[in-house]
Structure formats: C-alpha cells, structure tokens
C-alpha positions as CSV (number, residue, x, y, z in Angstrom):
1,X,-0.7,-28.4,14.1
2,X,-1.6,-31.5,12.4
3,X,-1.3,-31.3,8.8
4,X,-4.8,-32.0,6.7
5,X,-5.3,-34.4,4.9
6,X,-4.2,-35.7,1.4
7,X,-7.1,-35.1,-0.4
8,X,-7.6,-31.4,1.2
9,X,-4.4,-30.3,0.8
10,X,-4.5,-31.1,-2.5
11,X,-7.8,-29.2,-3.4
12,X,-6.2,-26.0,-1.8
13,X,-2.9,-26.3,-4.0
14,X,-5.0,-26.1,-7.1
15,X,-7.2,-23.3,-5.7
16,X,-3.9,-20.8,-4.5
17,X,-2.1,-21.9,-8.3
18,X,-5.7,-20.6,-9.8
19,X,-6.0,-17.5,-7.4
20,X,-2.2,-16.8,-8.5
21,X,-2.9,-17.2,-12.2
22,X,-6.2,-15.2,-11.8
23,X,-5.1,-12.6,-10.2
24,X,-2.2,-12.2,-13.1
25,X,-5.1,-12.5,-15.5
26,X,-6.9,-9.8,-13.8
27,X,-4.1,-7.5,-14.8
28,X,-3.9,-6.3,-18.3
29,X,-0.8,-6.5,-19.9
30,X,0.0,-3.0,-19.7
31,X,-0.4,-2.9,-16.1
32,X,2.0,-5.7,-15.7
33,X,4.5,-4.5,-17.8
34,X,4.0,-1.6,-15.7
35,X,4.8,-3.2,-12.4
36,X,8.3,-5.2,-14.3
37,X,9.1,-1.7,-14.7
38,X,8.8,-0.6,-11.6
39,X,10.3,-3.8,-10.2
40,X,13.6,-2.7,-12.0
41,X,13.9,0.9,-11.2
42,X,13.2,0.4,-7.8
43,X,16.5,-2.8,-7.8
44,X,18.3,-0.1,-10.1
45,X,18.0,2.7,-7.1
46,X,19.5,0.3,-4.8
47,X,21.9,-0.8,-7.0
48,X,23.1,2.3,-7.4
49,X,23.1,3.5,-3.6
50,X,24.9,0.1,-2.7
51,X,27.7,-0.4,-5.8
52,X,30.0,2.3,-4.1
53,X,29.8,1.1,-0.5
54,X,30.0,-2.1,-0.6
55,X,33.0,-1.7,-3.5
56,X,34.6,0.3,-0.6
57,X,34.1,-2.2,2.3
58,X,35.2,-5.3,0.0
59,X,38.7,-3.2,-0.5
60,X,39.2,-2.1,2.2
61,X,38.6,-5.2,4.6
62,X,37.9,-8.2,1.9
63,X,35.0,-10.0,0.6
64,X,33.8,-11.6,4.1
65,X,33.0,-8.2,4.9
66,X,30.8,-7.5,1.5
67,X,29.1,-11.2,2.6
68,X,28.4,-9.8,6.2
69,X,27.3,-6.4,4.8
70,X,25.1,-8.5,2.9
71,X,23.8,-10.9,5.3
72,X,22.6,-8.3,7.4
73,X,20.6,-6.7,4.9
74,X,19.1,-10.2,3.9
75,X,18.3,-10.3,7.6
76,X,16.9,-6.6,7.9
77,X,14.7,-7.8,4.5
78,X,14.0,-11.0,6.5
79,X,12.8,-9.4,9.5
80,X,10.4,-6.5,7.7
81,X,8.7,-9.3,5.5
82,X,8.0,-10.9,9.0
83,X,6.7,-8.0,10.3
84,X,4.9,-7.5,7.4
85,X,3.2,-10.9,7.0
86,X,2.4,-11.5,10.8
87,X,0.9,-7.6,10.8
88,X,-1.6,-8.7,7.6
89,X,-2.2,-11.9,9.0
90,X,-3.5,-10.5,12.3
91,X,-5.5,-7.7,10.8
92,X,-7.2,-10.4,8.2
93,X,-8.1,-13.0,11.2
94,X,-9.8,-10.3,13.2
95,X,-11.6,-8.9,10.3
96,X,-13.4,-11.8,8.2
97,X,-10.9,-13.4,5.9
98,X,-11.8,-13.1,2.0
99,X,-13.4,-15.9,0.3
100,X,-15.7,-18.2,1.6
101,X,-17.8,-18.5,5.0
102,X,-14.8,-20.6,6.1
103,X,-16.5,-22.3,8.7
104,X,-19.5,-23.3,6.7
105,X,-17.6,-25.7,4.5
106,X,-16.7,-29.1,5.9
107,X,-12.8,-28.9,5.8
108,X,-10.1,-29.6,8.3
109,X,-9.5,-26.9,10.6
110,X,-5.5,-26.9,9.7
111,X,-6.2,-26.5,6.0
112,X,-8.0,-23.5,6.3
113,X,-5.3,-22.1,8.8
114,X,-2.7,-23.3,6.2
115,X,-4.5,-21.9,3.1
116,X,-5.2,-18.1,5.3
117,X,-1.7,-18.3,5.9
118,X,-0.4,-18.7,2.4
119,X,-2.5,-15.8,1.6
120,X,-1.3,-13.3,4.1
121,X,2.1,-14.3,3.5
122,X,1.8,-13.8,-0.5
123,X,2.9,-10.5,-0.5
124,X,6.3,-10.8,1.5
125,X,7.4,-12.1,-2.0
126,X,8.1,-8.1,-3.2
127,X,10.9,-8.1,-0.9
128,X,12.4,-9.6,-3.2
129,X,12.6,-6.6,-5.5
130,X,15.3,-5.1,-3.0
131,X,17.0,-8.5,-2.7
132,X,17.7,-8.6,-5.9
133,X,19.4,-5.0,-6.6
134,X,21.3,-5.5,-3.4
135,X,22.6,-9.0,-5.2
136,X,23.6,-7.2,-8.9
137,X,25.5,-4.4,-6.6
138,X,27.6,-7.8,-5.1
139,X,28.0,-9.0,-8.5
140,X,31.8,-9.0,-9.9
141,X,32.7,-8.0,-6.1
142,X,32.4,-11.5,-3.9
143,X,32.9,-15.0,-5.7
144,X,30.5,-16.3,-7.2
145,X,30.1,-19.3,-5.3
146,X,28.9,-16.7,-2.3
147,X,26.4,-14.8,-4.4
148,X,24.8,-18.4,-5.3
149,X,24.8,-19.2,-1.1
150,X,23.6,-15.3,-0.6
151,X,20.8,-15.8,-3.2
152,X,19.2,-19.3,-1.8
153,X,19.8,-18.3,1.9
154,X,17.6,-15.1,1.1
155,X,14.8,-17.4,-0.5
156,X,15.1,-19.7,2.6
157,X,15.0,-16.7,5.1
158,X,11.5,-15.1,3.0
159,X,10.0,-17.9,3.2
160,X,10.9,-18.5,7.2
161,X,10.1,-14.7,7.7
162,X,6.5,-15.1,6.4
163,X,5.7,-18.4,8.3
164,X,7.0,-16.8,11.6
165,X,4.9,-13.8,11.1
166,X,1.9,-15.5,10.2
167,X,2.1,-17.8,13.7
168,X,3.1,-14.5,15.4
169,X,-0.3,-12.5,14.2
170,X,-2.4,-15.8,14.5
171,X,-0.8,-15.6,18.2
172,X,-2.4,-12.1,18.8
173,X,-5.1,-12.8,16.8
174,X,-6.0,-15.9,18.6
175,X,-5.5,-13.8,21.8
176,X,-9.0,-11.6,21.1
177,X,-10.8,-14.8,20.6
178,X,-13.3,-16.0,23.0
179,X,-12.2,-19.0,24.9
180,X,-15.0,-21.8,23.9
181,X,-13.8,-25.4,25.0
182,X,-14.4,-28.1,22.0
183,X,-13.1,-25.8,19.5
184,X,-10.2,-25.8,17.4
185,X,-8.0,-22.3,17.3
186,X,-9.0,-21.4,13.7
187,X,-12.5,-21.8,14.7
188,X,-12.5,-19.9,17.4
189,X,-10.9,-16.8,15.7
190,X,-13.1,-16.9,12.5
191,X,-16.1,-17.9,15.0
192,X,-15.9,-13.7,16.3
193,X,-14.7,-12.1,12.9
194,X,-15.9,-9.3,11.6
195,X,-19.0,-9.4,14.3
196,X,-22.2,-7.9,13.3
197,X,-22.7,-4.4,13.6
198,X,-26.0,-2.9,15.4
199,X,-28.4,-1.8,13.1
200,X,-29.5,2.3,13.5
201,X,-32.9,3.3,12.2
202,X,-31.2,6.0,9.5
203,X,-34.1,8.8,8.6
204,X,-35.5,8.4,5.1
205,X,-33.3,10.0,2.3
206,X,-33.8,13.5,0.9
207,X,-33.8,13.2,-2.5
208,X,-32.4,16.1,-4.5
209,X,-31.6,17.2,-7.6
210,X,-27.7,17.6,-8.6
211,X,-25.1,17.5,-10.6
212,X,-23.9,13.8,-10.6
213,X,-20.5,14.7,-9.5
214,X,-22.0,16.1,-6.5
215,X,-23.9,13.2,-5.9
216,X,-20.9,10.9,-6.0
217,X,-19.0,13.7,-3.9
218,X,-21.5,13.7,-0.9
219,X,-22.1,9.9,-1.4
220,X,-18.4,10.1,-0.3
221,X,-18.5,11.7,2.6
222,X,-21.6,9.6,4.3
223,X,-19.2,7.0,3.8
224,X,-16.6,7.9,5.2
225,X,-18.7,8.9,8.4
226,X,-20.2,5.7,8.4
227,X,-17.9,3.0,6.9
228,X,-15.0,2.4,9.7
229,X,-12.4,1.0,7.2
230,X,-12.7,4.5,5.2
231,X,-13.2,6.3,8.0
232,X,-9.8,5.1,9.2
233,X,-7.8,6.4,5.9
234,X,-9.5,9.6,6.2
235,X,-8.2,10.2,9.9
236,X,-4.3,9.4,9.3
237,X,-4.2,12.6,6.4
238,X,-6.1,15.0,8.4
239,X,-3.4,13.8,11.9
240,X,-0.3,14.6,9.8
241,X,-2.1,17.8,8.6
242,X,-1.8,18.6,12.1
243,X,1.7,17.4,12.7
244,X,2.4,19.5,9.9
245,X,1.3,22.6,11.6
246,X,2.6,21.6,14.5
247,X,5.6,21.7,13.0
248,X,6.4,25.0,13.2
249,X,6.5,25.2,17.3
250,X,9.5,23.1,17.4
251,X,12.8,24.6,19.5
252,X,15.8,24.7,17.0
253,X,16.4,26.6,13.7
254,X,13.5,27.6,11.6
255,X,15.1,25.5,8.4
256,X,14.7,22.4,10.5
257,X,10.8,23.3,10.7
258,X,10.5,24.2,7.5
259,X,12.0,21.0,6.6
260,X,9.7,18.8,8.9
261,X,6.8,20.8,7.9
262,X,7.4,19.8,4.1
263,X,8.1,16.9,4.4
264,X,5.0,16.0,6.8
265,X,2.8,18.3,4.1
266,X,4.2,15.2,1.1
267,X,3.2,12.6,4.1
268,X,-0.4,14.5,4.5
269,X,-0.6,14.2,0.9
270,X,0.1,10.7,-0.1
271,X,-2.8,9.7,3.0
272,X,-5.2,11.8,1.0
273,X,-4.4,10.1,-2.4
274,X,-4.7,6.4,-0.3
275,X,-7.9,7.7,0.9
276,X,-9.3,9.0,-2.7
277,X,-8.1,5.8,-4.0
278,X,-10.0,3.9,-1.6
279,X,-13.2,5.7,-2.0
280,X,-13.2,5.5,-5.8
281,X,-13.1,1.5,-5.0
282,X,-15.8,1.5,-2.3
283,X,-18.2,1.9,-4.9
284,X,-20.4,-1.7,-5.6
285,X,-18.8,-2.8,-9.2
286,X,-22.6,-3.8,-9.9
287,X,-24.6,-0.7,-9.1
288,X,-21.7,1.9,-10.4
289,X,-22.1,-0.2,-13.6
290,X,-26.0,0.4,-14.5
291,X,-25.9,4.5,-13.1
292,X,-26.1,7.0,-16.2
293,X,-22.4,8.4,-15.0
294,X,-19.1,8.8,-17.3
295,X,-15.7,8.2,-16.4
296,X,-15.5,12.2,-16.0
297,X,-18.1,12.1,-13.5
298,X,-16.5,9.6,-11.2
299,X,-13.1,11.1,-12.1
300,X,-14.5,14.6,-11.4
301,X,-16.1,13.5,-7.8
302,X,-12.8,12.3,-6.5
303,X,-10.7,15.4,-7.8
304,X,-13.2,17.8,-6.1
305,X,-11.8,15.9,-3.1
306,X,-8.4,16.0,-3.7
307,X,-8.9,20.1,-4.8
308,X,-10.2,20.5,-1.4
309,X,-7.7,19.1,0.5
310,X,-4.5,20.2,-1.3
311,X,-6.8,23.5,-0.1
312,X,-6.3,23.1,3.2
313,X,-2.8,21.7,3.2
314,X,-1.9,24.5,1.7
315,X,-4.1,27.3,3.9
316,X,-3.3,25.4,7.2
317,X,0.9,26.2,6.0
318,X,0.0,30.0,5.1
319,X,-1.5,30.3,8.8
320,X,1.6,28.3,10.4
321,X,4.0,29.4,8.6
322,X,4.1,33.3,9.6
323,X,7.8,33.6,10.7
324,X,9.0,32.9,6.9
325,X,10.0,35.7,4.9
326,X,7.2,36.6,2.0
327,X,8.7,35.3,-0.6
328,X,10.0,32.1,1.1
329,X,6.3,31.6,2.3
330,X,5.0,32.0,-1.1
331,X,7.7,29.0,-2.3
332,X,7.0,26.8,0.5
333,X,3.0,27.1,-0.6
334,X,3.4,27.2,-4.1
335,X,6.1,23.5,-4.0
336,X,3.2,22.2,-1.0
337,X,0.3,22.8,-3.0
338,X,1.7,21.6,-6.0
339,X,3.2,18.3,-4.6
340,X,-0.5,17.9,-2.8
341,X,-2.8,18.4,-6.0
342,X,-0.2,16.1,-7.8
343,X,-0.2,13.4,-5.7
344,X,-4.0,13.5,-5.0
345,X,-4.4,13.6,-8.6
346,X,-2.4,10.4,-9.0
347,X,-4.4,8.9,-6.2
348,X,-7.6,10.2,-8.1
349,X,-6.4,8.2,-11.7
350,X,-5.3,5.1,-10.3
351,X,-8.6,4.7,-8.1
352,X,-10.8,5.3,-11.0
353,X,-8.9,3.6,-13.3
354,X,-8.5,0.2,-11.8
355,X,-12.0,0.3,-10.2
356,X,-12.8,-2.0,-8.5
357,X,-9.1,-3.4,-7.0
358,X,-8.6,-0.6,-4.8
359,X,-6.1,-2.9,-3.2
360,X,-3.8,-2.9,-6.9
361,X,-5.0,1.0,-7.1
362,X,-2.8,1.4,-3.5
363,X,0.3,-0.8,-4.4
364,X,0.9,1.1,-7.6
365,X,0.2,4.7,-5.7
366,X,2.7,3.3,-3.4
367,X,5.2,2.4,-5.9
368,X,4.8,5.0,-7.9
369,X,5.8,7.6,-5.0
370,X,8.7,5.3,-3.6
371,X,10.2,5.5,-7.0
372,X,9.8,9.5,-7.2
373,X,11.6,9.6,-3.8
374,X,14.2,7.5,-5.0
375,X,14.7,9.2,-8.0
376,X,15.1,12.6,-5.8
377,X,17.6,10.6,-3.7
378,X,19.8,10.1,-6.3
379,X,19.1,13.6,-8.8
380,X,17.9,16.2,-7.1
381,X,14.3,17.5,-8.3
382,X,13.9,14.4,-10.5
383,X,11.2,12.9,-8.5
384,X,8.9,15.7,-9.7
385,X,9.7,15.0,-13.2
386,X,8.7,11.1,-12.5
387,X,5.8,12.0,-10.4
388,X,4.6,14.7,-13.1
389,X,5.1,11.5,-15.7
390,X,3.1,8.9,-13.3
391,X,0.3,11.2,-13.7
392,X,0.2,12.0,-17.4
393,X,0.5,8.2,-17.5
394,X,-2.1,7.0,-15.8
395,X,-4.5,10.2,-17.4
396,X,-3.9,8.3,-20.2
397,X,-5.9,5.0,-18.9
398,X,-9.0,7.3,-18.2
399,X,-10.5,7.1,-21.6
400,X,-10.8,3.1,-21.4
401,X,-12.2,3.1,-17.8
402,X,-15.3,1.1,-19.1
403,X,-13.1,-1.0,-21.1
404,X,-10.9,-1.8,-18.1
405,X,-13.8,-2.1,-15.6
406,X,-15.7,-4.5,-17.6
407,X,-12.5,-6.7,-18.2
C-alpha cells in the first residue's frame, strides 16, 4: 500500500490527536475517574490471581520460567487484541464507517484506509489494563532488566496485533466487495457500505393518547422490529433464555444443570441490559431534547423493559426447573430474578445517563460486570455487593441527566 502523501498524512494526525482529546473531553471528569478506577481493580484482580503462581513457578524452576509464563500471556493478550481489532475493523468496512462520506472528499485512497485503520484498532489499547497487573505480579520476582524487555515487547506486540487484525478484517471485508476494475480496494469496499435499504409504504400512525412512558416503551419495540442493529441485541438475550431452559435436559447430575442454568440466566441478563442500553441511545439527541419528557420518563420506559424481562427469566426457570426441591427452586428464582432486575437496572442507568454514547453506556456495563465477577472470583458473594454499589452509583447520575446530555 503506498503511503499518502505528506501533506495528507499530516491533516489526519491532527484530526485522530483532536478525535483523542475530544473524545476525553466528552467525558466528564467523574466518568473518567471512574474508568482509572476500574482500570486498577480490574490490574489488582489479576495481580492477585497471578502473584502466587508465578511466585511458585519462579522457585521452583527459575526466573526464565516466570519470563516464559509471561511471554505467553503477552502473546495470548497479543492474539485477542488481534482478533479483536481485525473483528471491528471488518464489521465497520461492511457497515459505513463513521465520519465523513469518505469517498466524497478528494483524498488518497491509502489515507483513508490508514486513518479507518487507526480507528478500529484504538481500542486494542485496553489490553493493556491486564498487561499491566500481569507486570506488578512479576515485579520483585524476575530482574529488572526483564520486566523492562517484557514491558516494551508487549507495546511492540499491541501495536503488531492491531495492524494484523486490521489487514486480516479489511481481507474479508474486501472479500464481499464487488469486483469493479479501475478502483482502488478501499473504494471498492466503502463503494457497497451500508447499501440502501428498500423503502415499504408503512400505514399512517394511530395516534393515541398515553402515558409518556408508554409512548417511549412501544416506541421501543417498533424499533427493535424494524431497526436490524437493535434487532440483533434483542435476539442474543432471548437465545440464551432458551439455552437456559434448555439447560435442564442435560445427562449428568442435576447440580451441573442447575449450575449451567444460572449461569446462562446471568448471560441472559447482561444481553438484556446491552439491549436496554442500546435502546435508551437509539433515541435522536435532537428530538429527545425538545419532547416535554423527564429523566423519570425515559428512565421509567427502559425499566418497564427490564421488569419484564427479568419476568420471564425468571417464569421460564420456574417452568424448567421442576425436578428441584421447593425450596431449592424458590432460591434458584429468588438469586435469578434478583441478579436479572439488577443487572437490567444497571443497563437501564448507564443508557439513560450517558445518552447519547451508547457505545461508552456498553463499555462501562461491561466493565462494571467483569469487575463483579472478579470480585466473586476472589471473595465469594462479593460481586453482589459491587454490582449492588454500581447501581446505587450510577442512580446517583440520574438527577443531572439534562445536565450531562447537554454537556
């Protein structure tokens, strides 16, 4: 690929160092200090699980082993941020970068490829979080001089990982392309992006009259019908609702369905609270400004949502799980419906709250459950005290929703 020219290259530097700082910007200071946190409990967790192992390999069969132990996480990191970047990069190709219309503007067909790259690989730059507890459990264990090697061939190998899997997904991107002679690669794959979508006659709206949270509620669902990206976080919830009643037909003891069944009821879960958290940012920023509607409308919508499916997670479990005795039946729904309305909840606030990034609302869902997973791992029951907290916490955010949407 032949690299653009001077001039070019430099006009996208300064545009990614301003989409960096604006994106920081966009964040209030709470929020950041937020993710820091986050950042350091998640490095803590695998501090903590590491320390003792690797302590125990470097005594037992000295430091090279610790470096290899190592190593081969920086390569495991190395390979998920590859999978990671060329699995963005792909989807974003095939479905109309952001930004500009790309091919409207007259630049070099390698500096848009390089400037859609840098994007899609932006975000392999969290594995570092991992990489850097992994390196404090090494510390005081293998010489200095090899945590110093450790640390820059990990920034090497992030930076390789994310450049291979951005060729690798423009590969199968450029793979659904149509094949037009003349036309340089990029073009051809931004040329059949996001391609229009027939137009139906829809019948006139029925106009009714409603509470507003009802409103918003069944404005929800049309879009979901209609709108494939929602659509598509709405199916994954209701397939491991299945796989959670399915569950219960497996051969082998009946703890090891009641285990799978639990723990695909906490999977159902967490879909539905990406799915409420992606409807609560499919609203147009403009037109949800200038309607007569609270943050307790909006808030309330969502909730009804998440009431009704923590519903039937929980009435699907009471069907399937018959062969429990009463009163283990009545814990397994009382702990499922609880973790359910909980996490949808969470979901709920974090949707509403940092309207309209549903993208930020999803990262910090995410983190916010790895951490209450990791915090089970290493005390059990813990992670319901930290979930519990995440959700008094970000309650708390809810009173400045106009404050934060308008900043």
């Amino acid at each position: 690929m032949p690299a653009p020219t001077r001039l070019q290259a430099h006009a996208f530097r300064d545009l990614e160092r301003a989409l960096t700082r604006r994106r920081l910007l966009r964040l209030d200071p709470r929020m950041r200090g937020e993710l820091v946190l986050l950042a350091l409990l998640i490095a803590g967790f695998l501090f903590w699980q590491v320390r003792v192992p690797l302590d125990g390999l470097v005594r037992a069969r000295g430091p090279l082993s610790g470096v290899a132990a190592v190593a081969g996480v920086w390569l495991g990191l190395a390979t998920l941020g590859a999978a990671l970047a060329g699995t963005r990069h792909a989807r974003r190709l095939r479905a109309a970068p952001a930004g500009p219309e790309w091919l409207a503007l007259p630049l070099e067909p390698a500096a848009i490829e390089r400037h859609l790259a840098w994007e899609s690989r932006s975000h392999v730059l969290w594995l570092a979080v991992p990489a850097l507890g992994v390196l404090a459990a090494a510390a005081g264990l293998l010489p200095a001089w090899w945590l110093a090697s450790l640390a820059a061939a990990f920034a090497w190998l992030l930076l390789e990982a994310g450049r291979v899997g951005c060729a690798l997904g423009y590969r199968v991107a450029l793979r659904a392309a149509e094949p037009r002679p003349g036309l340089p690669p990029i073009e051809r794959v931004l040329a059949v992006a996001a391609p229009g979508v027939a137009r139906r006659r829809l019948p006139p709206p029925m106009w009714r009259k409603m509470p507003a949270w009802a409103a918003l509620a069944g404005k929800d669902l049309v879009v979901t019908l209609r709108h494939g990206p929602t659509r598509r976080a709405a199916v994954l919830p209701l397939a491991l609702w299945v796989a959670s009643l399915l569950a219960w037909h497996l051969p082998g003891e009946p703890a090891l369905r009641h285990v799978v069944a639990f723990a695909l009821v906490l999977l159902a879960a967490a879909a539905l609270a990406e799915w409420l958290a992606v409807l609560a940012g499919s609203d147009p920023f403009a037109a949800l400004r200038v309607l007569p509607v609270g943050v307790m409308t909006v808030w309330g919508a969502r909730f009804a949502w998440g009431v009704a499916g923590a519903t039937v997670l929980v009435a699907g479990q009471a069907v399937a799980a018959r062969e429990l005795a009463p009163h283990a039946r009545q814990v397994l729904l009382v702990w499922s419906g609880g973790a359910a309305l909980a996490i949808a909840t969470l979901g709920v606030n974090y949707g509403v709250t940092l309207f309209p990034r549903a993208d930020v609302a999803r990262r910090m869902l995410g983190l916010s459950l790895a951490l209450a997973v990791a915090a089970s791992v290493m005390i059990p029951l813990s992670g319901w005290i930290v979930l519990l907290t995440a959700v008094l916490h970000s309650a708390r955010r809810l009173p400045r929703w106009s404050r934060l949407a308008e900043a």
